[in-house]
N, C-alpha and C positions, 0 to 999 in steps of 0.2 A: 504493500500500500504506500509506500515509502514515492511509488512512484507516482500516483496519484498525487498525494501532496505535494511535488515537484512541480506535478504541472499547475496545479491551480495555483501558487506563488508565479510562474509563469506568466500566468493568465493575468492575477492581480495586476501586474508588472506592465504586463502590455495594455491592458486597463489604464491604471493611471499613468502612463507616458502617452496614451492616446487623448487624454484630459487634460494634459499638460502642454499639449502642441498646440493649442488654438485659446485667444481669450473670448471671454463671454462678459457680452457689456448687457445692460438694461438700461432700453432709450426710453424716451419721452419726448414731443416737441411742442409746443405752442406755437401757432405761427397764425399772422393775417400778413402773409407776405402777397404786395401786387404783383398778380400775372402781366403789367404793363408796366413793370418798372424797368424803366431803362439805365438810368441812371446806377451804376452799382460798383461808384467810389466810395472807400472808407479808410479810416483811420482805426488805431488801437485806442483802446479808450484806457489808458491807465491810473490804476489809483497811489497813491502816494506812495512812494517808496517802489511802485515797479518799472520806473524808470532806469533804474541803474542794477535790473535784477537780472541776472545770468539767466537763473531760469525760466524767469517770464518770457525770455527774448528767446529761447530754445522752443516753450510752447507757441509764441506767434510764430513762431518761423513752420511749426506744423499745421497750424490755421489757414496759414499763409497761404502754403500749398492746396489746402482744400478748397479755397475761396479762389484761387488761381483759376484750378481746374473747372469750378462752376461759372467764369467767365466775368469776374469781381478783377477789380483792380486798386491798386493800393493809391491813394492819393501822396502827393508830394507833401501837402501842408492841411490840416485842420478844415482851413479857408476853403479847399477846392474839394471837400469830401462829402458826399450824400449820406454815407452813415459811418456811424460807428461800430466798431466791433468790440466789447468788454469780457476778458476772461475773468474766470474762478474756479479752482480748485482746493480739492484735500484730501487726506488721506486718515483712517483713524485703523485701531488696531483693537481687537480682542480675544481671549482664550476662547478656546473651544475644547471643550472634552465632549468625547464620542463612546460609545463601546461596539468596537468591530465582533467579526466571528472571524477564525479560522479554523482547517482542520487540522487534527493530528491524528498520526498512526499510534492506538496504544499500548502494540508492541514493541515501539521503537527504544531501547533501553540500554543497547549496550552492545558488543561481540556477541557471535555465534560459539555456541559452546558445545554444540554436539547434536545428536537426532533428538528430538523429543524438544528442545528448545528453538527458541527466537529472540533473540535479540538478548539474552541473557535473563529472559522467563519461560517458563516447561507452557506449551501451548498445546490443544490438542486442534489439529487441521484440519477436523470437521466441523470444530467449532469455534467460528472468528466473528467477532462483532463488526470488524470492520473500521473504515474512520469516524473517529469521534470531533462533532463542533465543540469547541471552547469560545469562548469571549475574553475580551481585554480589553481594558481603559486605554485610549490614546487620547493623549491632548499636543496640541498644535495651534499659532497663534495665527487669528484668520485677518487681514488685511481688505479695509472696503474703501475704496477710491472713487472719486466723484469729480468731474470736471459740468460745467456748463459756463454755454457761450451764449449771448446774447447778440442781436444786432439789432441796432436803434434809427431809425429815422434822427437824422440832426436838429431839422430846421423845427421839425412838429414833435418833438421827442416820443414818440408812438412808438412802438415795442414792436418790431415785427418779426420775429423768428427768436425763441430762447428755447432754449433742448439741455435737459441733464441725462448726462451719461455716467453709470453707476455699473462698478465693475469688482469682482470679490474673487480672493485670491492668497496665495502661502507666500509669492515675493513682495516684500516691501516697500521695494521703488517703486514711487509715481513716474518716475522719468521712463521707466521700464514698460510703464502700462498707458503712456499717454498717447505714442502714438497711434494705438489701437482704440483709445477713447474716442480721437480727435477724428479720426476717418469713419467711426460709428455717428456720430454728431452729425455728419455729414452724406451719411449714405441717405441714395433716394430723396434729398434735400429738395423740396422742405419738408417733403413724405405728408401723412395722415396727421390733420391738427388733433394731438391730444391722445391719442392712440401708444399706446406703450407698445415698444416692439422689441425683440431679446437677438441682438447678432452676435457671430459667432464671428472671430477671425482666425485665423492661420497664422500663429507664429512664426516672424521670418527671422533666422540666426544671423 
């Protein structure tokens, strides 16, 4: 039985490295975006202190790209931009205790020591229970990241598109998980007002 429980740590294995390959964000979007808006310069709209932030300047520059590709263009100055764009993010963190199952063989015990025995207990080979489920506490600390973007009408400060993207997970880094937020935010843009939607992305190494 020994080789049973091989395989199914196997299985587990390719389980969770199949869970691990792709992130899963949970959208949301508000939008009263015009189907006639032509007009689609903007600015970053930052608040105190993100002007001279590393990071902040690493997330526009992923916004950047997505507003690129939906055919948005960045203004030169304030003065010449039709909306604004405003980030926020964060990250919080908490335990999780679970109790899994696994199985075990419970003859597995030791050497062979001669006919009559298994694993260093006298067995009789018509009579085998087989593998046995156990349970066990795991704890692990679970990570839940949130980004949302905003984009504003300037002149009439109207709200036309905000979308939070919420994403949960065992690595820590925000930097790690935002480019996949950032292109979640923006899939199917402006997509269904209000509609919660769950994408899945492909980790790329």
């Amino acid at each position: 039985m020994k080789r049973w429980l091989l395989m199914g740590i196997a299985l587990s294995s390719l389980l969770l490295s199949g869970c691990a390959s792709v992130i899963r964000t949970d959208v949301v979007a508000f939008h009263e975006w015009p189907a006639d808006l032509q007009n689609k310069s903007y600015v970053f709209d930052r608040k105190a202190g993100q002007d001279n932030n590393l990071e902040e300047k690493s997330y526009e520059n992923l916004v950047r790209t997505e507003l690129t590709r939906l055919g948005f263009t960045e203004a030169a100055t304030p003065a010449a931009a039709n909306l604004k764009v405003a980030l926020s993010y964060k990250i919080d963190s908490r335990d999780v205790r679970t109790v899994q199952p696994y199985v075990v063989d419970p003859y597995w015990y030791g050497p062979y020591y001669g006919p009559g025995w298994r694993y260093g207990r006298y067995y009789d080979p018509f009579w085998y229970p087989g593998p046995v489920t156990q349970y066990r506490e795991v704890q692990y600390q679970l990570f839940q990241r949130q980004l949302n973007v905003l984009i504003t009408n300037i002149k009439s400060g109207k709200k036309l598109y905000d979308v939070t993207v919420h994403s949960s997970g065992g690595n820590g880094s925000l930097a790690f998980a935002m480019p996949y937020m950032v292109r979640s935010a923006f899939t199917d843009f402006p997509g269904k007002n209000g509609v919660p939607r769950r994408i899945d992305l492909e980790i790329k190494e």
